[in-house]
N, CA and C of each residue as an Amber inpcrd file, in Angstrom:
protein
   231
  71.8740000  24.9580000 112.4570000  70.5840000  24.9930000 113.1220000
  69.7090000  26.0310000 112.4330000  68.4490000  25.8000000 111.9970000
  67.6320000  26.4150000 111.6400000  66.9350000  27.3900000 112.6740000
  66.7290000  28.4800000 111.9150000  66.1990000  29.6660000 113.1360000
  65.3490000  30.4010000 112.2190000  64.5530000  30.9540000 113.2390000
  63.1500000  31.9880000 112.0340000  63.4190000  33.2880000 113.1150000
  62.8040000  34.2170000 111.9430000  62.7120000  35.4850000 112.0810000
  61.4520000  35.9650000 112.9730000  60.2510000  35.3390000 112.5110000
  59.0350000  35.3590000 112.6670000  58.9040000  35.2150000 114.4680000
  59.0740000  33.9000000 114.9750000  58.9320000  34.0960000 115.9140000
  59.6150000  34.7800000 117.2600000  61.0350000  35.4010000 116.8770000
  61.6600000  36.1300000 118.0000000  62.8890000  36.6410000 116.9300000
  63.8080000  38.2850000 117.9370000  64.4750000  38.3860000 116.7200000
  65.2390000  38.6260000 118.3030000  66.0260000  39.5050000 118.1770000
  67.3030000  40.1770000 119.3720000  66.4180000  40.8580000 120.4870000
  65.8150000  42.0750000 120.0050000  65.0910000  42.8400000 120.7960000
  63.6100000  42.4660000 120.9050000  63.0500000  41.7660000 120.2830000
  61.6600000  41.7350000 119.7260000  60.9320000  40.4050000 120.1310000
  60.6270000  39.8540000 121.0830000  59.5850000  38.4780000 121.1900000
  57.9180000  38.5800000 120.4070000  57.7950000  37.9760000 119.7720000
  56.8890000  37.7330000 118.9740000  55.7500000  36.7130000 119.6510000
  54.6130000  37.1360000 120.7280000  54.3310000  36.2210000 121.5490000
  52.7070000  35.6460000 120.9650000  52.6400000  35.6760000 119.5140000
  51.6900000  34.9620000 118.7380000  51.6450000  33.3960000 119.1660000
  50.7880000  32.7790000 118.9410000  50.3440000  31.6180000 119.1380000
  50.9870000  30.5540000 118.2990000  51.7280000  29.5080000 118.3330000
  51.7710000  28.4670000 117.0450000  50.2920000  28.3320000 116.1580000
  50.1360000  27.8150000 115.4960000  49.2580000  27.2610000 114.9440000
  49.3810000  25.6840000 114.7890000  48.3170000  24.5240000 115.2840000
  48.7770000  23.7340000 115.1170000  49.7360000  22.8290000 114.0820000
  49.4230000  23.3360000 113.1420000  50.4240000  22.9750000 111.9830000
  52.1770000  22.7100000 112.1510000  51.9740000  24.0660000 112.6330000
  53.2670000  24.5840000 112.8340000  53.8910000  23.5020000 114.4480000
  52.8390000  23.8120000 115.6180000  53.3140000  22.6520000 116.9800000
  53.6840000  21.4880000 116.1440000  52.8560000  20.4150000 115.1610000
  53.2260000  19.5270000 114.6230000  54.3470000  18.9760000 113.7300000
  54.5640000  20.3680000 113.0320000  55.7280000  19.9480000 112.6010000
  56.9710000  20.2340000 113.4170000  56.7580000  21.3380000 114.7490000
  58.1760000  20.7000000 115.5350000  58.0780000  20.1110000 116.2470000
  57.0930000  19.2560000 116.4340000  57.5720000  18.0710000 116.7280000
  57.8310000  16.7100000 115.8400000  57.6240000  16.7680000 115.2310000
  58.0280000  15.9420000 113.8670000  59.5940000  15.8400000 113.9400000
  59.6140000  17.1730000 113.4200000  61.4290000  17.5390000 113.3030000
  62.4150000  17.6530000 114.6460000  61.3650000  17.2560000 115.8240000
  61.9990000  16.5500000 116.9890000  62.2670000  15.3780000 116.9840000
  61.0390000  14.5780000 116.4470000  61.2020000  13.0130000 116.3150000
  62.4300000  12.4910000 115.3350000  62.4810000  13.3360000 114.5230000
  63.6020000  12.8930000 113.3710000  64.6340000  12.8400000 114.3230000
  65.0660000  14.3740000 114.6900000  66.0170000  14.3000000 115.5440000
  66.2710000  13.1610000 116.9910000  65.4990000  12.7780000 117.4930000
  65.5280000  11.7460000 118.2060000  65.9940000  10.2000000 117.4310000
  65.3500000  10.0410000 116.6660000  65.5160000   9.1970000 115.9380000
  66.9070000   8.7580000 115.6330000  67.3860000   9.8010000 114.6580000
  68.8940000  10.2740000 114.3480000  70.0670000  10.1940000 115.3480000
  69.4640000   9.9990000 116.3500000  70.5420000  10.3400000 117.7090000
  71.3810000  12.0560000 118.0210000  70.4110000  12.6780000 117.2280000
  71.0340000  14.1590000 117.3490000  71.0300000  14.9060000 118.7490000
  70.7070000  14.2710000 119.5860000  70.1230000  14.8990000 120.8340000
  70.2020000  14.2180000 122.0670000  70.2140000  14.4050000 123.3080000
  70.8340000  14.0170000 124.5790000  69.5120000  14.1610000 125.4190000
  69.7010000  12.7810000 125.9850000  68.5430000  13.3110000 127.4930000
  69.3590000  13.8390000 128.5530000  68.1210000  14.5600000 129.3170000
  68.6750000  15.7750000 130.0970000  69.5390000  14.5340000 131.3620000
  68.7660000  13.3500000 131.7330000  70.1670000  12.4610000 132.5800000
  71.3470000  12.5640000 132.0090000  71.5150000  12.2260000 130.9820000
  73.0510000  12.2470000 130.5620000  73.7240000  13.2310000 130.3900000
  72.6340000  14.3510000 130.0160000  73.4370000  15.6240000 130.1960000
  73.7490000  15.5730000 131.5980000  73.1210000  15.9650000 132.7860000
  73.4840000  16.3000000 133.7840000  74.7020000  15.1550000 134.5240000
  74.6410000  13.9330000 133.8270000  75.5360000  13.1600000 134.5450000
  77.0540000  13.6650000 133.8270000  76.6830000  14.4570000 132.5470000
  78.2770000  14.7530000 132.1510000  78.4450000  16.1180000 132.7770000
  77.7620000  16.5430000 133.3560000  78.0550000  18.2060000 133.4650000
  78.9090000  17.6440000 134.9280000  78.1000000  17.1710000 135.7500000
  78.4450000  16.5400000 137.4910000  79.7550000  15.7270000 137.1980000
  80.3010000  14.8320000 135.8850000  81.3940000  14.6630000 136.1350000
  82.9160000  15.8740000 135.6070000  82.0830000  17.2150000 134.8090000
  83.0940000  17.6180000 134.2890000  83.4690000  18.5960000 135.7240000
  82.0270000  18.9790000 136.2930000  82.5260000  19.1840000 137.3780000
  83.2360000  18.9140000 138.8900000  83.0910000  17.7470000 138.9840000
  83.8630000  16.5410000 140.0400000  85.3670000  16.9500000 139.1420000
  85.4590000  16.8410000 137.9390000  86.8120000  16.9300000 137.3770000
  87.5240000  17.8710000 137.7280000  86.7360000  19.1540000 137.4980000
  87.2240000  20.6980000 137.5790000  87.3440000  21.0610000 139.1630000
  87.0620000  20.0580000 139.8860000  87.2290000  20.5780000 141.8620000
  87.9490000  19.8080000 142.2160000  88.3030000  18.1970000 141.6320000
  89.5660000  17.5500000 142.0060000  90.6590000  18.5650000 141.5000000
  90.8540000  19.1970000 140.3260000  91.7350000  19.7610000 139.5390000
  92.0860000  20.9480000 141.0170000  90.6350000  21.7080000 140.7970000
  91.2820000  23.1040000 141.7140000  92.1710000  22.6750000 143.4140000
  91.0400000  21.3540000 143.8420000  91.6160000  21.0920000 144.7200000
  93.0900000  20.8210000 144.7650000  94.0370000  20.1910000 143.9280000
  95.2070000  19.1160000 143.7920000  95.9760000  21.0320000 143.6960000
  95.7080000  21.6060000 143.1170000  96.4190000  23.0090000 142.5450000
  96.2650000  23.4980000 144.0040000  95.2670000  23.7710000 144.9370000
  95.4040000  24.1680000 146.1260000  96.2860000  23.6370000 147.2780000
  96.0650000  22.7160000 147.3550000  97.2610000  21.3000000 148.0940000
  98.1290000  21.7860000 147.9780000  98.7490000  21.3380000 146.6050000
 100.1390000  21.7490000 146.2810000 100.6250000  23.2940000 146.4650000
  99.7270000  24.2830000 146.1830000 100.2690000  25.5530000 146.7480000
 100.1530000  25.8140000 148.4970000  99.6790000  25.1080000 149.2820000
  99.8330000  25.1700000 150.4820000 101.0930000  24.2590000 151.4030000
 101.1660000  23.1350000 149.9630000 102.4380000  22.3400000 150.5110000
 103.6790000  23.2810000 150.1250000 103.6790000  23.9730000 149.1870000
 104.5820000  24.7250000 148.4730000 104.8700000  25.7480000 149.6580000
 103.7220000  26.2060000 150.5790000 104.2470000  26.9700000 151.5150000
 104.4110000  27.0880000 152.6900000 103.9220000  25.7200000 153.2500000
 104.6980000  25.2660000 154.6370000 106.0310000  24.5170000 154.1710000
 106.5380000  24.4200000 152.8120000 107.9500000  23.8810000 152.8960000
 108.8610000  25.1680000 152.7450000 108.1640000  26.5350000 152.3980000
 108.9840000  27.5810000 152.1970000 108.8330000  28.6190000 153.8390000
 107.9540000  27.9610000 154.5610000 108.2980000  28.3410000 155.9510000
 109.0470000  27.6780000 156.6330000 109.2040000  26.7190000 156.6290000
 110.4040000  25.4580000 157.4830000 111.4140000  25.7480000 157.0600000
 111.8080000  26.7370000 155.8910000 113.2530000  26.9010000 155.6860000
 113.7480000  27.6230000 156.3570000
């Protein structure tokens, strides 16, 4: 990924204006990228985030279950 100095660094925001030139060509080099398939709409992002998370709470859930079954069978003994 390409990154500039110019407009922001670690400590430093650089809150100058684009120049249109510059708006135009990122978006240009958005369109490529669209084009290309380099890039995700934010639906599909969010529909993968909502299933990794449905994934990750069945998971915690099934791990909780089982440690609560784990300890009403170690009280009945």
């Amino acid at each position: 990924m390409e990154t500039t100095t110019r407009r922001y660094s670690t400590y430093h925001y650089d809150l100058t204006p684009f120049t249109m030139e510059e708006l135009n060509a990122r978006i240009d080099k958005a369109e490529t990228e669209i084009a290309a398939g380099n890039v995700i709409d934010h639906e599909d992002l969010w529909r993968e985030l909502e299933e990794e998370f449905a994934k990750e709470d069945a998971e915690e859930d099934a791990r909780f279950a089982n440690s609560y079954v784990e300890e009403e069978q170690f009280a009945t003994v």
